[in-house]
matplotlib code that plots the C-alpha trace (Angstrom):
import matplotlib.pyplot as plt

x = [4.4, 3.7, 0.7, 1.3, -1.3, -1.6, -2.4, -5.9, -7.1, -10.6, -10.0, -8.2, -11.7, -13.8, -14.3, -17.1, -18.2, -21.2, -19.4, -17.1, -20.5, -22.2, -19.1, -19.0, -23.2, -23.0, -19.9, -21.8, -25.3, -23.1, -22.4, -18.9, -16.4, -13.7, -15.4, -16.2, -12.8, -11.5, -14.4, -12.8, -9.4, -10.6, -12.1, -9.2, -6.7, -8.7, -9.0, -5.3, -4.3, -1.9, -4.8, -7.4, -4.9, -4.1, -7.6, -8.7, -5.6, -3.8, -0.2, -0.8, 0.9, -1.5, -4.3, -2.4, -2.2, -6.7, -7.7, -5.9, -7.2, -5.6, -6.7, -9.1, -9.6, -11.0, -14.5, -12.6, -10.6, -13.3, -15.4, -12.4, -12.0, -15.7, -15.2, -12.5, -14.5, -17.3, -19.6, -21.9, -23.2, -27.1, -28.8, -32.3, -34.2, -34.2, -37.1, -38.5, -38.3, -40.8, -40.5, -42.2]
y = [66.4, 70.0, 71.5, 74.4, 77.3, 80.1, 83.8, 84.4, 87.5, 87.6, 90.6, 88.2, 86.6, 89.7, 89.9, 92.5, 95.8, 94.2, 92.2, 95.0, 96.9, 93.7, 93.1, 97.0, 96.8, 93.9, 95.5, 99.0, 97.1, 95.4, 98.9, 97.4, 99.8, 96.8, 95.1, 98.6, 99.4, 95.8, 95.8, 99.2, 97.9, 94.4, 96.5, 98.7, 95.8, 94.2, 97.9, 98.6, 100.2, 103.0, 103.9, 104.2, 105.7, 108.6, 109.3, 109.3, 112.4, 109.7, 107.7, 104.1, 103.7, 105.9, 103.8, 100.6, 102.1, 103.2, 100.5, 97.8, 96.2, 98.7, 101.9, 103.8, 105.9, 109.7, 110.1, 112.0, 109.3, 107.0, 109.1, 109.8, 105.9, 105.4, 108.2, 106.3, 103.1, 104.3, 103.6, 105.9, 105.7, 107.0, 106.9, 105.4, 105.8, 102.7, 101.1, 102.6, 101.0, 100.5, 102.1, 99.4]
z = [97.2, 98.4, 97.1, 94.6, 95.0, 92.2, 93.0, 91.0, 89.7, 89.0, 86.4, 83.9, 83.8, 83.3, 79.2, 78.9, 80.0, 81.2, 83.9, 84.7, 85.6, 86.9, 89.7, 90.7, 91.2, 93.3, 95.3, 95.6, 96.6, 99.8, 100.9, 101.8, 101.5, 101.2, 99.1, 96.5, 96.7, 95.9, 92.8, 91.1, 91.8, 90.1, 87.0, 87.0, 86.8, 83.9, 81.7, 82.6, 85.6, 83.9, 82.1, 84.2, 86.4, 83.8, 83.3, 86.9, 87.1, 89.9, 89.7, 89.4, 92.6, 93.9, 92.7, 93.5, 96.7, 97.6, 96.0, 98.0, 100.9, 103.5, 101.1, 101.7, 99.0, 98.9, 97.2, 94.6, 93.8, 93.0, 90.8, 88.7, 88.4, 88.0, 85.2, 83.7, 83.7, 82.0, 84.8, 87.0, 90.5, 91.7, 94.5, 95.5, 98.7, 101.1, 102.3, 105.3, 108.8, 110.6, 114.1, 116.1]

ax = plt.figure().add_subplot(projection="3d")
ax.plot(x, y, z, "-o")
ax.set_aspect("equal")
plt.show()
């Protein structure tokens, strides 16, 4: 019997704002531009992409489209979809280096 594999889609699992905001802060912490991308589009998918789409002022293709894996979206496009998800970004110095 061949093994039967379903797609998953972690945003059908995402139930609060808190772990909307808890999957983008781990995603934005990695500094992985893949993996940030990836996060919004995860969000996105779970608040409803024509919607976010609409209030980030891009087609849902469009979105589809810089958030995928191969996207690489503009910095405009993700603070409008930050905007639209409620969330913010900030910045915070790293820790030094020591020059040894």
């Amino acid at each position: 019997m061949a093994l039967q594999i379903k797609p998953f889609d972690a945003a059908k699992y995402l139930a609060s704002d808190k772990d909307h905001a808890d999957l983008l802060a781990d995603a934005f912490a990695t500094a992985d531009p893949t993996y940030i991308a990836n996060a919004l589009g995860v969000v996105a998918r779970a608040r409803g992409m024509s919607h976010v789409a609409k209030e980030a002022g891009v087609t849902r293709e469009a979105l589809y489209k810089a958030l995928s894996p191969k996207g690489d979206p503009k910095l405009s496009t993700v603070l409008g979809v930050m905007k639209a998800l409620g969330v913010t970004m900030s910045a915070s110095p790293t820790p030094a280096v020591s020059a040894e």
